[in-house]
Steps between C-alpha positions, in 0.01 A plus 500: 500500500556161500275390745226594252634260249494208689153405465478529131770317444410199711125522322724465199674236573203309681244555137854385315505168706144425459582307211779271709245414751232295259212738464562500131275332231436168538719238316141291464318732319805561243520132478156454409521811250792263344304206475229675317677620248682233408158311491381792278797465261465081502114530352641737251744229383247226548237741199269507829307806481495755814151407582601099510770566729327717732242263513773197559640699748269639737706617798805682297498852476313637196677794416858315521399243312386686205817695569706178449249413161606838387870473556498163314268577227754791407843247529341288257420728260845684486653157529233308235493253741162236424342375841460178560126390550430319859389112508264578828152365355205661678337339758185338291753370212717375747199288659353397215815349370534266829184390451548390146855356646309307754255379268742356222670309790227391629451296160844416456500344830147288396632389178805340655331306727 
C-alpha cells in the first residue's frame, strides 16, 4: 500500500520545489514591466500624451506603459492633482535656439573688441 504512494509523493514534492530551484519568471522581465510603468505614469504627470511617450520611448513595453498612463491619469483625477508640464524642448527648437545663442555671442564678442 505504501509502496504505491511513494512515487506521487516525491513527484509532489519535486513540482513543489521547482520554484526553489530558479526556473521561475525572470526578475528582468518584471523589472522592465516596472520601469514601464512608471515611465507611463511620469508622461501622464508631465501632460505628455500616450502617443508622445511611446514615441520618446521606443524600447519600453507598450501595453505597460499605457498601463502606468492609466493608473496615473485616474490618481490625479480622484486626487485633483494638476500635472506639471515638462521643460524638454523638441529637438528643432532646441537647435534653433543654440544657433541664435551662438549668433548673439558672436556679436557680443565683435563689439568688445
Amino acid at each position: 500500500m505504501y509502496l504505491r504512494l511513494w512515487p506521487a509523493i516525491a513527484m509532489t514534492l519535486l513540482i513543489a520545489g521547482c520554484d526553489m530551484l530558479g526556473l521561475g519568471p525572470d526578475p528582468r522581465i518584471a523589472q522592465r514591466e516596472s520601469d514601464a510603468r512608471a515611465i507611463g505614469g511620469a508622461c501622464r504627470y508631465a501632460l505628455r500624451g500616450i502617443e508622445d511617450c511611446y514615441r520618446l520611448n521606443e524600447r519600453a513595453p507598450k501595453t505597460a506603459v499605457f498601463e502606468g498612463w492609466k493608473e496615473m491619469d485616474q490618481y490625479m483625477r480622484e486626487n485633483k492633482i494638476e500635472g506639471a508640464r515638462s521643460t524638454i524642448a523638441d529637438a528643432a527648437d532646441s537647435s534653433e535656439a543654440m544657433q541664435t545663442d551662438k549668433r548673439e555671442g558672436d556679436g557680443k564678442n565683435a563689439a568688445s573688441r
